[in-house]
C-alpha angles and dihedrals in degrees: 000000000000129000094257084067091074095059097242119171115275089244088049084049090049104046089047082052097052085041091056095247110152117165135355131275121235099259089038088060088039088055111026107072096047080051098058091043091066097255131135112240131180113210136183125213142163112242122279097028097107107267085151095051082042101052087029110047104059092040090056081049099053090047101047091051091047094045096150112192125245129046122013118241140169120292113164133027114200113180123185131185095232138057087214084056101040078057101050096047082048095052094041088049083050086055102043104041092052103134085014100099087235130120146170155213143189141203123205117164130235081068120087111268105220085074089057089038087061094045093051093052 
């Protein structure tokens, strides 16, 4: 299985190529797919096997297929329990949305918040 079987958006499939993703782990092609479908899923991985691509890629692909014009809003809410985490999943969705017209943005406390104001809005 490779990552074009999924059906991913031609800027998601360029930006795993030049990152040197070439197939899926295992808990990337469980979750993927469900993912992409719309529905909610739960997985369990050891660190370092792609939960993020996994959560993340198909949810960059819904919402650059369904880019409505007008005000920007809120699409998507991820919460982790960490601010190390809440990191890692920005700088990933900086990496894979790259030629897709996303972005994104995250709070953590303990850091002033006009800076995070800026970014939201």
């Amino acid at each position: 299985m490779n990552f074009v079987e999924f059906g991913l958006s031609p800027s998601i499939l360029k930006t795993l190529a030049i990152n040197n993703y070439d197939k899926p782990t295992p808990i990337q092609a469980q979750a993927i797919p469900p993912v992409l479908d719309g529905r909610d899923i739960v997985g369990l991985a050891q660190t370092g096997t792609g939960k993020t691509a996994a959560f993340s890629l198909p949810i960059l692909h819904r919402l650059s297929v369904n880019m409505t014009k007008g005000p920007r809003k809120i699409r998507v809410l991820i919460l982790a329990p960490t601010r190390e985490l809440a990191t890692q999943i920005n700088d990933a969705l900086w990496t894979y949305s790259k030629g897709l017209g996303l972005r994104s943005s995250f709070v953590i406390g303990g850091v002033p918040i006009k800076k995070q104001k800026r970014q939201l809005a």
